[in-house]
C-alpha positions as CSV (number, residue, x, y, z in Angstrom):
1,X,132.3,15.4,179.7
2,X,131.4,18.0,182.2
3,X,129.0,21.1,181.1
4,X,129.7,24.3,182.4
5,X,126.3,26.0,183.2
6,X,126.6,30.0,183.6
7,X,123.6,31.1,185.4
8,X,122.6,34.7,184.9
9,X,121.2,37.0,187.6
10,X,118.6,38.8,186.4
11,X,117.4,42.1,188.7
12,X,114.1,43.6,187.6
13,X,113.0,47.5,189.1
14,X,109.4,48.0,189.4
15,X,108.7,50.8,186.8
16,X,106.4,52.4,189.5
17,X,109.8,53.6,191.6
18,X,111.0,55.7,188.2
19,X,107.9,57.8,188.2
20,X,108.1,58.5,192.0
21,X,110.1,61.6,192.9
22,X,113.3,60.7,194.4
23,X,116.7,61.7,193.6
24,X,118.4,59.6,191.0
25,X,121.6,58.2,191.9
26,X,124.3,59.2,189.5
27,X,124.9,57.1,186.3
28,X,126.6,54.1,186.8
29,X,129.7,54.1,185.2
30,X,130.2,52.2,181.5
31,X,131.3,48.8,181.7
32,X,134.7,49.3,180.3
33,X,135.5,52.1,182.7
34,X,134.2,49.7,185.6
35,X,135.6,46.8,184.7
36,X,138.4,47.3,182.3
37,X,140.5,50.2,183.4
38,X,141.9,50.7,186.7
39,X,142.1,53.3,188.4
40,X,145.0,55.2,186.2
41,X,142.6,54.8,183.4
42,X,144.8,51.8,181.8
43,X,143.4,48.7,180.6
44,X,142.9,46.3,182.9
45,X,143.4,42.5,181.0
46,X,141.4,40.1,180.7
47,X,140.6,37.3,183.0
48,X,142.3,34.2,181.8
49,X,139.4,31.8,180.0
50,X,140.0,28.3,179.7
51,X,140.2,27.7,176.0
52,X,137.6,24.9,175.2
53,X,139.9,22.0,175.1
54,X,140.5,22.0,178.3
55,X,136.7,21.6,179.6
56,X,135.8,18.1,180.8
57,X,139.6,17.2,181.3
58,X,140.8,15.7,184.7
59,X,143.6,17.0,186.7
60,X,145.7,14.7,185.2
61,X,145.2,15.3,181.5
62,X,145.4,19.1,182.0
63,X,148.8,18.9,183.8
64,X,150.5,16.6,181.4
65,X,148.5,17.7,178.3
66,X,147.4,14.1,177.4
67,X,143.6,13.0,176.6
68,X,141.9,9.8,177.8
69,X,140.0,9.7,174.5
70,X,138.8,6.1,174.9
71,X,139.7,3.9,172.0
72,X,136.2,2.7,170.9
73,X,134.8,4.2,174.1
74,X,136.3,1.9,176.2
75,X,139.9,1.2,176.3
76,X,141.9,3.4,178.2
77,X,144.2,5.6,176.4
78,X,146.4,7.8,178.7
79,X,149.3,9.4,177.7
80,X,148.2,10.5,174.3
81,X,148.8,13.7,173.5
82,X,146.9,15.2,169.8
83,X,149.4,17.1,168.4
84,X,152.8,16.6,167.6
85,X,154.0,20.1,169.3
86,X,156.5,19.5,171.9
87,X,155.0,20.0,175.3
88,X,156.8,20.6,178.5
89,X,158.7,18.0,180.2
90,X,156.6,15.7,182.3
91,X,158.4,14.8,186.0
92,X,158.8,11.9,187.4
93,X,155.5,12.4,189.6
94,X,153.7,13.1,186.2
95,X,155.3,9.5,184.7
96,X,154.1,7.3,187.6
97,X,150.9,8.9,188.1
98,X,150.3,8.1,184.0
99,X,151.4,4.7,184.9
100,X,149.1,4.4,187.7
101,X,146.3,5.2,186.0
102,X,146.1,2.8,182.6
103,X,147.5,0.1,184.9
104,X,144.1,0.5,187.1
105,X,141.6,2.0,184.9
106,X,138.3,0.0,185.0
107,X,138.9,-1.6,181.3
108,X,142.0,-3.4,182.6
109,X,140.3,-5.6,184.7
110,X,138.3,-7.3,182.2
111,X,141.0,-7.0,179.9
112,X,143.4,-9.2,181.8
113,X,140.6,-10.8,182.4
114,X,139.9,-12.1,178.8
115,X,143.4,-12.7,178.5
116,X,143.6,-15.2,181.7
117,X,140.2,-17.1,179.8
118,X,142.4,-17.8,176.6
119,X,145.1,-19.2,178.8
120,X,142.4,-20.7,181.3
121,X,141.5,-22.9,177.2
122,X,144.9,-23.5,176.0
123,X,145.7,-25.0,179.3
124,X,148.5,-22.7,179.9
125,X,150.4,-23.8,182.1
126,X,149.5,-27.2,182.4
127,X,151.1,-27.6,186.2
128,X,148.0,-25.1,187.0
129,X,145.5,-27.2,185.9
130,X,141.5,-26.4,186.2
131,X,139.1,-24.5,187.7
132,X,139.0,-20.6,189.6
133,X,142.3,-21.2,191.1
134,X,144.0,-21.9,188.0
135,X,141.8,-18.8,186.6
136,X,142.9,-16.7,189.2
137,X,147.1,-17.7,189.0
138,X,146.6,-17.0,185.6
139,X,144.8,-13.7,185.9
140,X,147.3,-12.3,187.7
141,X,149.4,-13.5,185.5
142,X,148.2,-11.5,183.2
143,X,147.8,-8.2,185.3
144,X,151.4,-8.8,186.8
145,X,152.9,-9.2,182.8
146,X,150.9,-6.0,181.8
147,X,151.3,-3.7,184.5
148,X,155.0,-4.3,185.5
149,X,155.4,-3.4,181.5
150,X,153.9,-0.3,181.6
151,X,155.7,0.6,184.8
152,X,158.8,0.0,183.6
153,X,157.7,1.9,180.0
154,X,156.1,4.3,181.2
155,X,156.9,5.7,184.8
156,X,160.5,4.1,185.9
157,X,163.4,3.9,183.0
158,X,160.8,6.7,181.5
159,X,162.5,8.5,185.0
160,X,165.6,7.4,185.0
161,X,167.0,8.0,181.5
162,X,165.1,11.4,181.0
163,X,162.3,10.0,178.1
164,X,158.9,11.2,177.2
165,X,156.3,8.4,177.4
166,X,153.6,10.2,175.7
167,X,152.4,9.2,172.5
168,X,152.1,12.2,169.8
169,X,149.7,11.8,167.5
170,X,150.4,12.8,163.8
171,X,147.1,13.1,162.9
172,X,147.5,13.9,159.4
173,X,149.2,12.3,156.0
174,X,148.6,9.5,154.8
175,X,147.4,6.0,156.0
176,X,151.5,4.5,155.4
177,X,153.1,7.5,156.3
178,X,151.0,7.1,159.9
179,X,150.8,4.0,160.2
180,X,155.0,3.9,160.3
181,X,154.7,6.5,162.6
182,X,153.1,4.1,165.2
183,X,155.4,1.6,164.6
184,X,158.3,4.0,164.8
185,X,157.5,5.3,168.1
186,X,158.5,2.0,169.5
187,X,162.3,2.8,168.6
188,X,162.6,6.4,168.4
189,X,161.3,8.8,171.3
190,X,161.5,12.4,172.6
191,X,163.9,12.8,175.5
192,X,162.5,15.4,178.1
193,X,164.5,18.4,176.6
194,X,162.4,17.4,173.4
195,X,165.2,15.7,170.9
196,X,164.7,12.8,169.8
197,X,166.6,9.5,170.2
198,X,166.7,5.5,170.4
199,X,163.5,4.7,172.5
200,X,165.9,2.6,175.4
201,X,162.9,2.8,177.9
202,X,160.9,0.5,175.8
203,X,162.8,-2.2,174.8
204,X,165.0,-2.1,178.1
205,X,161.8,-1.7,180.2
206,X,159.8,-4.6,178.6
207,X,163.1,-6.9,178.8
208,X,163.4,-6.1,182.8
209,X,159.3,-6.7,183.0
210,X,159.8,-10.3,181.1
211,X,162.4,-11.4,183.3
212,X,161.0,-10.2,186.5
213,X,157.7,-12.6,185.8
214,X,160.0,-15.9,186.1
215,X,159.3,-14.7,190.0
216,X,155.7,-15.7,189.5
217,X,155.2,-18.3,186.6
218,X,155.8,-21.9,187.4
219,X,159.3,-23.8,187.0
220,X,158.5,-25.2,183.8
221,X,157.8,-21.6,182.3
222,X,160.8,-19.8,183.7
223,X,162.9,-20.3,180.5
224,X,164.6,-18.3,178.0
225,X,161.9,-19.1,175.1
226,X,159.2,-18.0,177.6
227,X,160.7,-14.6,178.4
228,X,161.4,-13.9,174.8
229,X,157.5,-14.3,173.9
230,X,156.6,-12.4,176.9
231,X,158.8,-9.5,175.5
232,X,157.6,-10.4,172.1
233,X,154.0,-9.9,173.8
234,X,154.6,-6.6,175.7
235,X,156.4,-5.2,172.4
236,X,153.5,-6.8,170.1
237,X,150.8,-4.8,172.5
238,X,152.4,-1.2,172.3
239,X,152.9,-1.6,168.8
240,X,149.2,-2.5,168.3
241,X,148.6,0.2,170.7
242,X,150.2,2.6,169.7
243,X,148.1,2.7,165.8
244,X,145.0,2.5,167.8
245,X,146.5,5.7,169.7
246,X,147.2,6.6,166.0
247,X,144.0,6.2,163.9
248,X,141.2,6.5,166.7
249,X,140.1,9.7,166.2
250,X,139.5,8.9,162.6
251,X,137.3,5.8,163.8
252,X,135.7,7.9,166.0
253,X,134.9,10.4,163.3
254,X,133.7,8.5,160.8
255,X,132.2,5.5,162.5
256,X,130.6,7.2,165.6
257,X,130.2,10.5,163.5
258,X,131.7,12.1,166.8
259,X,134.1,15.2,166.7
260,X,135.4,15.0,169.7
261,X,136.3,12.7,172.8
């Protein structure tokens, strides 16, 4: 979070010049008249203030109205939005860019990372064998699985077909009632002009990203079982991310004791 310091400019006049006699300059004129009427003698308005949820955000989060609240301070969590209002239309800039950014945020090196160490221990694939080559086929591996997924999710059928990829918060009710809200979001989405329908960028999106990957998995992995657990995978992970998405601000509430992000 950035902190906005105001620094105030304090002038001081020696009392010694108010006894010496000089003529006095006329009254300077009250701050309203100044400042808040023109010359007319209307009103002039305000200056526009940035409301306080918008302090601290980055470029991208103001433009698309998302927060990276970090799920337990570290995950990334872009395209979150904390209300369930309908916001303006994102454009297809605003989708890839969204993309671009959980797909290369610091925590999903080490993520994929972890992920290629469980593989590296089941021995998975076996045609890879041993050692830091094998860890670094199956590391990107990993990266390739997750990031083509949230391309296709997030920033390209996202495009094409006209869906929001945000995730809206509900944020209140109870722990059932949000909890199928998470879930639901993986079926049902908001088109851009803000109705809602099937959620075809998901499921059609993570069925293009499993079958793409037979390109880089071995010969013996490049089968129809295998694509239908990487899309089990990719559906699995949203899901999962999408309650973390739900219920992290409550975690962060009442486990950090922090208000805000």
């Amino acid at each position: 979070m950035f902190l906005r310091i105001l620094i105030a400019l304090v002038f001081i006049v020696p009392s010694t010049l108010a006894q010496q006699p000089q003529p006095q300059p006329p009254a300077p004129a009250p701050a309203e008249s100044r400042t808040d009427k023109n010359k007319d003698g209307k009103k002039e308005p305000e200056p526009d203030k940035k409301t306080d949820d918008q302090v601290g955000k980055s470029k991208l989060e103001k433009e698309t109205g998302t927060v990276n609240d970090r799920i337990f301070e570290v995950l990334p969590n872009y395209g979150t939005v904390e209300t369930s209002q309908t916001l303006p239309p994102l454009t297809s800039g605003q989708k890839f860019r969204l993309a671009t950014a959980g797909v290369f945020d610091w925590a999903a090196f080490p993520f994929n990372g972890t992920l290629a160490a469980i593989s590296q221990a089941k021995d998975d694939p076996k045609s890879w064998g041993q050692g830091w080559g094998a860890y670094g086929k199956r590391y990107g591996e990993s990266f390739g699985d997750n990031s083509i997924g949230t391309y296709m999710t997030t920033a390209i059928f996202p495009s094409l077909l006209h869906e929001d990829p945000r995730y809206y918060q509900m944020g209140k009710g109870s722990f059932a009632h949000r909890a199928y809200h998470g879930i639901n979001r993986l079926f049902v989405t908001r088109t851009d002009s803000g109705h809602d329908r099937f959620n075809i960028s998901e499921s059609a999106g993570n069925a293009v990203a499993a079958a793409i990957s037979n390109i880089y998995h071995p010969a013996e992995d490049r089968t129809a079982s295998r694509n239908a657990s990487t899309f089990g995978f990719l559906i699995l992970y949203d899901g999962l991310s999408n309650e973390l998405k739900e219920f992290w601000p409550d975690i962060r509430r009442k486990v950090f004791h922090k208000n805000t992000p």
